[in-house]
C-alpha positions, 0 to 999 in steps of 0.5 A: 630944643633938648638938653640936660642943664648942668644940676648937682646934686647934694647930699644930706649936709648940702656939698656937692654930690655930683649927681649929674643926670644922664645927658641927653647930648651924648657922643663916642667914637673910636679915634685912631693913631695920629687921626684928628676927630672932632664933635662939635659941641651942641648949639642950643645952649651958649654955655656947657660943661663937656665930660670926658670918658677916655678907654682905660690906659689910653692917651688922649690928646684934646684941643677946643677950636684948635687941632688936636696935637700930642708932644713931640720930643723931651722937652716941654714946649707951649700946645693947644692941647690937654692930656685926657682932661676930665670936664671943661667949660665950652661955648655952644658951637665950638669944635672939640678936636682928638688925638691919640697916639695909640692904636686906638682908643675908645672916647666918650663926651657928655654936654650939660647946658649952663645957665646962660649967666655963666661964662 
């Protein structure tokens, strides 16, 4: 059972100086148009923190436990998903979902295990 805990680092007045360590749950993938990808988010921690890397410019559409869907039309409407979001907080054992809806794009997400008190 390996991971990496979520661990911050502080600078030299103790505020947050987002120092996380590299992570040893580490996955990317290339995900096409109009193609659902997922991960499913590690198992050996209840609680984690995914950190996301988009490639520059794309658009990437992510969902968590549900398919990934991108807008359809000129108005605002409810959906499952968030465009290129940065972290979340995610359970152990969920399933993160990908859409695009360029040609291609390069994706790239981070675990970092919580305390189990979390969540």
């Amino acid at each position: 059972m390996q991971y990496t805990p979520w661990s911050l680092s502080r600078d030299i007045n103790g505020y947050n100086g987002f120092g996380l360590a590299f992570s040893l749950d580490k996955y990317s993938a290339t995900i096409t148009a109009n193609t659902d990808t997922t991960v499913a988010v590690p198992s050996y921690a209840p609680h984690y923190i995914a950190v996301f890397t988009y490639q520059s410019g794309s658009g990437v559409w992510v969902a968590n436990n549900a398919t990934a869907a991108k807008p359809v039309g000129a108005t605002f409407a409810a959906t499952t998903s968030e465009l290129n979001p940065v972290a979340r907080y995610v359970k152990g054992g969920d399933v993160l979902h990908f859409l695009t809806a360029d040609t291609s794009a390069l994706v790239g997400v981070v675990f970092y295990a919580l305390p189990s008190s979390t969540g």
